[in-house]
C-alpha positions, 0 to 999 in steps of 0.5 A: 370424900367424907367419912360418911361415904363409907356407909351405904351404897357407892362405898369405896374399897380399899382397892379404890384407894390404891394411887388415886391421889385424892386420900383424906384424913381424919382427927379421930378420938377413940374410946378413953377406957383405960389408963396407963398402969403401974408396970408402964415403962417410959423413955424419960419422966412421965410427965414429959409431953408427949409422952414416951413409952417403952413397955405400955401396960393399959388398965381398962377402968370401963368395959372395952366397947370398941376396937380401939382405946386411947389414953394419954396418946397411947392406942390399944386395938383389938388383935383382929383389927391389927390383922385387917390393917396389915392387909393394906398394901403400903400401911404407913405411920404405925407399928404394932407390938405387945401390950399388958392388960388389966381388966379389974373384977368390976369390969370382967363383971360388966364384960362377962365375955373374955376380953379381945386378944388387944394389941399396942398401936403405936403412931409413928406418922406424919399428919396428912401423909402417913395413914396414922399419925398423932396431933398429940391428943388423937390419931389423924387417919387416912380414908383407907385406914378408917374403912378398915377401922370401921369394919368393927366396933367403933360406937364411941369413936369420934370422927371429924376432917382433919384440915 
């Protein structure tokens, strides 16, 4: 199954998912519009890779197009999209908690209305058996979890096999 048979007609439900054995998933890059902030806590140095964190704080440096951001392997989402994941029965690989975001004068201006309530998204996986994960510079998705993730904005998400 390609991530193209999400769209049109013959599109699987997330019932369908359930135990068919035939899952696949998906190297996915999500919209780079931020950066870590200054109030960002890590656990050990900054420059350790992977990074680290503890307290993510995510300061968008353009205006949030799509439901999910990245940067430096630390994912924010809208809150809504957090709710829809949570509905899949067995949801493996991720947890969600607090986040602090910044949004500049510049960017309230570009994204007149007030920004989505936005959640931290972090990928706890394995590649190819939980339904997120992290290849240490995108999120490695399951079929499930994308039909979910593409049920709101996602123009800037880059899509491709994970093999």
């Amino acid at each position: 199954m390609t991530s193209a048979q999400f769209t049109g007609a013959g599109q699987k439900t997330i019932e369908e998912f359930k135990g068919d054995g035939a899952m696949m998933y998906h190297q996915v890059r999500a919209e780079c519009s931020g950066e870590l902030g200054d109030d960002t806590v890590y656990d050990g140095e900054p420059t350790d890779r992977p990074i680290k964190v503890k307290k993510l704080q995510f300061d968008f440096i353009s205006p949030p197009n799509d439901a999910l951001h990245c940067t430096m392997n630390q994912y924010v989402g809208w809150k809504k999209l957090e709710d829809e994941l949570k509905k899949l029965p067995d949801l493996t690989g991720i947890e969600f908690d607090d986040v602090l975001i910044y949004a500049d004068e510049q960017i309230e201006e570009l994204h007149p209305d007030p920004l989505p309530e936005f959640r931290w998204f972090k990928l706890t996986g394995r590649a190819g058996i939980d339904d997120f994960a992290s290849n240490g510079l995108d999120a490695i998705v399951s079929d499930r979890a994308l039909a979910v993730i593409k049920q709101f904005p996602h123009e800037y998400l880059k899509i491709s096999p994970y093999k």
